[in-house]
Phi, psi and omega in degrees: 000125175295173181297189188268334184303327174285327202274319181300325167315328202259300154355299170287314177286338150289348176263341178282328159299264193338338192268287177337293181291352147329299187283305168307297171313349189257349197267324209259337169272337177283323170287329176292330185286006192247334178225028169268337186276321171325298198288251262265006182253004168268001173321319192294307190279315165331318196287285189331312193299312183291279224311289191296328144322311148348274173312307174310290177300313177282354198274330187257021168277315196305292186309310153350291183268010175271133148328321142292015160242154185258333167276133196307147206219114182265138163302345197208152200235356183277179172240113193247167198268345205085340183276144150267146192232181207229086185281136176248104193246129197213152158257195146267151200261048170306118191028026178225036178307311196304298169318328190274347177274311173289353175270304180289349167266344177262346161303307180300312192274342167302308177264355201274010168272334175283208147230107178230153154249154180270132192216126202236126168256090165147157159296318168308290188325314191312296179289301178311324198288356196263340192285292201257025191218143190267136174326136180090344173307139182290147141201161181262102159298151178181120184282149179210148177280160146262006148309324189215110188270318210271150183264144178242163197273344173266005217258137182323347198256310172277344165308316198278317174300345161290007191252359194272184201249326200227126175249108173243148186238127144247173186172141175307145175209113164280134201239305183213191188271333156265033181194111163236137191273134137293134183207152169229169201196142162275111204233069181224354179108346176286138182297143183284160178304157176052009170269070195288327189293307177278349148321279173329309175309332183253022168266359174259327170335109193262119171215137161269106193278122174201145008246043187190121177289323175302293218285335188268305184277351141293329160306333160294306187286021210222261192272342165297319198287309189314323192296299171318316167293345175273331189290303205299323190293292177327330191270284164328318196291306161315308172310310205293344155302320181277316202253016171279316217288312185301314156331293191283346172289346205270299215308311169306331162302319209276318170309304193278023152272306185302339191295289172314322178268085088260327168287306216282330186291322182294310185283355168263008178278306160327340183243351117352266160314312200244030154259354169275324175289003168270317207268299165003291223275335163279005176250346178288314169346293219269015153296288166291000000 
């Protein structure tokens, strides 16, 4: 059994951890709680925003391919490569490895029948993709804090997602503080692979474009899409919030176990102690 000088050294230094992860989980719980009503009550209209982006782009492939209309109708007012990329959205992963493990094997297993290029956000994306992809595999890096989420229409990062034809995004999706979701999402106006339903649904569909069909679907193709994508960064940030807060509440149970056996070992080295100097001061007695 260690000593009682060692169980205090050890004591003192689990409480001293336990104050630290304390401090943290209350720092890490005060940021979700600053940007969770924000993410999940903008969810809806986020959603909205894809659907009608959708709706926009097939309406005007429609006009496109009719005969009666006669001027030319660009799909895109951008200038694009034809390609599709494949975005990986990530923080760091301070007591939040895991979600970030599960996202990232449904990224992989996701992209790996297409032809996508890749583009990876974050240092985490970076250290998996280097793990589970052979050296020299391509992709385009770009970092980002969770000090600062937001894109700007100028910032190198959203320039470069602006040359694809086709945009998928991955990326942690909080659902509760104990369950955060691998989740993807297509934000490029393009119908998902297999939505036949909502496809069909949107062959009845009508819009009148005014007052410039150029003007509107750049603005989609612009500021919606950016929009959408802040929503998905914001959306990351939040699981990674969540599945931080949960770690660190476990981790902080194990301390303070460890704690309780370090107490229950000191009083019983202490009650110890002072039943041998109790047997000492009576065999010093029974000297005399």
């Amino acid at each position: 059994m260690p000593d009682i000088k060692s169980l205090k050294l050890q004591h003192e230094s689990l409480s001293t951890i336990n104050d630290f992860f304390s401090a943290y989980q209350r720092l890490t719980i005060y940021q979700m709680q600053k940007n969770r009503t924000a993410t999940i009550n903008s969810r809806t209209f986020s959603d909205g925003l894809i659907e009608t982006f959708i709706d926009v782009k097939q309406s005007l492939k429609k006009l496109f391919d009719s005969s009666k209309h006669k001027d030319k109708i660009s799909f895109s007012t951008l200038e694009k490569n034809g390609r599709s990329v494949a975005v990986f959205i990530s923080f760091e992963t301070k007591f939040s490895t895991e979600v970030f493990r599960r996202s990232f094997a449904h990224f992989k297993e996701s992209i790996a029948e297409g032809d996508y290029e890749i583009v990876l956000l974050g240092s985490t994306a970076k250290r998996l993709f280097s793990e589970y992809y052979p050296e020299g595999t391509p992709f385009t890096y770009f970092d980002i804090s969770e000090k600062n989420i937001n894109i700007s229409e100028k910032s190198e990062f959203f320039e470069h997602i602006l040359k694809y034809e086709t945009v998928e995004v991955y990326y942690p999706f909080f659902v509760s503080l104990l369950q955060q979701e691998a989740q993807s999402s297509t934000i490029s106006g393009d119908v998902p692979v297999g939505d036949t339903l909502l496809e069909a649904e949107r062959q009845n569909r009508r819009y009148f474009f005014e007052p410039d069909k150029q003007i509107i679907l750049h603005f989609f193709e612009v500021q919606i899409l950016r929009s959408i994508l802040q929503q998905k960064i914001r959306e990351a940030q939040l699981a990674t919030l969540g599945a931080r807060i949960t770690t660190l509440q476990y981790t902080q149970q194990n301390i303070e176990e460890e704690l309780h056996k370090v107490h229950a070992l000191t009083r019983k080295s202490l009650k110890k102690q002072s039943s041998r100097k109790q047997r000492n001061r009576l065999a010093g007695m029974n000297l005399w």
